[in-house]
C-alpha positions as CSV (number, residue, x, y, z in Angstrom):
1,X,66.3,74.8,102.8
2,X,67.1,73.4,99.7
3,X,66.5,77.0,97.3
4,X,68.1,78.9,100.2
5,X,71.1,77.6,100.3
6,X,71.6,77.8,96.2
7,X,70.3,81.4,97.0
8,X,73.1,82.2,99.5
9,X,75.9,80.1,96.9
10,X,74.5,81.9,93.8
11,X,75.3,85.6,95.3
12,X,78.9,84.1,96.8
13,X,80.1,83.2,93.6
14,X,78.9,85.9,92.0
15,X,81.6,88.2,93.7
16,X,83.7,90.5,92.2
17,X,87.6,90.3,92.9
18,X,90.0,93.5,92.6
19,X,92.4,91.1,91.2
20,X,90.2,90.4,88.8
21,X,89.4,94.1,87.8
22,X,91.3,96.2,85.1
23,X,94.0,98.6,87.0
24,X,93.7,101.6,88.3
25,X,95.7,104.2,86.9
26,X,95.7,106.0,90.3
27,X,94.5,104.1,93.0
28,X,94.6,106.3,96.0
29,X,91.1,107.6,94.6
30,X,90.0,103.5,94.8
31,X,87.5,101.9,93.0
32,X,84.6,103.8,93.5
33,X,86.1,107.3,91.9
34,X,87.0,105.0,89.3
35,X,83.4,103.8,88.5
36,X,81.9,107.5,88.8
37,X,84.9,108.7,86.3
38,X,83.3,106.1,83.7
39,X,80.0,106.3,84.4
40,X,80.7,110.3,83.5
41,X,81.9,109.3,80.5
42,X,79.0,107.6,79.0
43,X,76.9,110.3,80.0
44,X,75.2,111.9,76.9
45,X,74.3,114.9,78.0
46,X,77.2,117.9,77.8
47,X,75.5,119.5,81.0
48,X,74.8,116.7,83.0
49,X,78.7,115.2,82.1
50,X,79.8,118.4,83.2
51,X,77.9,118.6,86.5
52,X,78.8,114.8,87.5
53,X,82.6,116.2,86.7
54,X,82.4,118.7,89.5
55,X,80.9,116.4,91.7
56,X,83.6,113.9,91.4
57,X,86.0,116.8,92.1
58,X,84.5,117.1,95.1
59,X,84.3,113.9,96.4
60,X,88.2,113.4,95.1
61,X,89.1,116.5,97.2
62,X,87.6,114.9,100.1
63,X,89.1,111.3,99.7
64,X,92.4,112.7,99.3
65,X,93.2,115.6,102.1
66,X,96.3,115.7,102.1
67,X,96.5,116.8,98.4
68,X,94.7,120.1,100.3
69,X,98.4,121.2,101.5
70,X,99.5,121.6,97.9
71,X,98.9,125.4,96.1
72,X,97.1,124.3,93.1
73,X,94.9,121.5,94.8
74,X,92.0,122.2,92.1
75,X,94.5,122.0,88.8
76,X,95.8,118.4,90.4
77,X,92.0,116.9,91.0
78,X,90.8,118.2,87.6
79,X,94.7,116.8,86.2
80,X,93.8,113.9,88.1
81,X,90.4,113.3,86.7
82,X,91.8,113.9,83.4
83,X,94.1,110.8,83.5
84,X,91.8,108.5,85.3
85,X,89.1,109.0,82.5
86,X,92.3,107.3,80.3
87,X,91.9,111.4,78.4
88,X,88.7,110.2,77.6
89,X,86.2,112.7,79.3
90,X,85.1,115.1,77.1
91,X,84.3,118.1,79.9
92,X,84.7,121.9,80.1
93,X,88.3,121.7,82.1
94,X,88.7,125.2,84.0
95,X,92.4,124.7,83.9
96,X,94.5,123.8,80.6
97,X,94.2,120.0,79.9
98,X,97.5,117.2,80.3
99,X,98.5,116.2,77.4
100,X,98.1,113.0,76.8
101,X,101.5,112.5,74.7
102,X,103.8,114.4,77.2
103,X,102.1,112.3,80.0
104,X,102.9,109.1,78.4
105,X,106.5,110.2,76.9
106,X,109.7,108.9,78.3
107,X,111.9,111.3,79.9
108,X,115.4,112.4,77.9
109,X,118.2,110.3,78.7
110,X,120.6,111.9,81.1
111,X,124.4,112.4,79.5
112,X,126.8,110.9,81.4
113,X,130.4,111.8,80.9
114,X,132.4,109.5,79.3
115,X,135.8,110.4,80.8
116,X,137.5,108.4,83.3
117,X,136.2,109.0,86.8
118,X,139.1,109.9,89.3
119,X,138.2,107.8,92.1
């Protein structure tokens, strides 16, 4: 009774909280995408990373159906993988890659004018 109980309190504290996970850049994809995305970037191979690219495509399409409304669904998953891989993945991108310095750029600052307003 004794070793079952510390086997059954061993695997409890041994779980994982989301609050204690790093943050998802994108979370509507949840965890799961995310762990694919970096187990495709450790990946060695060029051929393998690329095939495990275009299978996380897939299941990213799936997950996320309503994205399947949109005209260039494809260009957002693969934009989509690109960002969640922190521009990390080194793949063959059908579509022209995000850069990473225009996605992280603040926008201009709007101009107000510097009249008196009327009302």
């Amino acid at each position: 009774m004794g070793t079952y109980f510390k086997k059954i309190m061993g695997n409890i504290l041994d779980l994982a909280y989301n609050t204690e996970a790093p943050k998802m850049v994108i979370p509507e994809y949840g965890r799961n995408v995310q762990k694919m995305i970096d187990h495709a970037i450790n990946i060695e191979d060029v051929e393998e990373r690329n095939k495990c690219a275009k299978a996380i495509i897939q299941v990213m399409g799936q997950i996320n159906q309503q994205i399947k409304e949109h005209e260039d669904v494809n260009q957002k998953l693969w934009s989509h993988l690109l960002i969640m891989s922190n521009f990390k993945l080194d793949v063959d991108f059908p579509y022209e890659k995000t850069d990473e310095d225009k996605f992280n750029s603040k926008p201009d600052t709007v101009p107000y004018p510097k009249n008196d307003i009327k009302y």
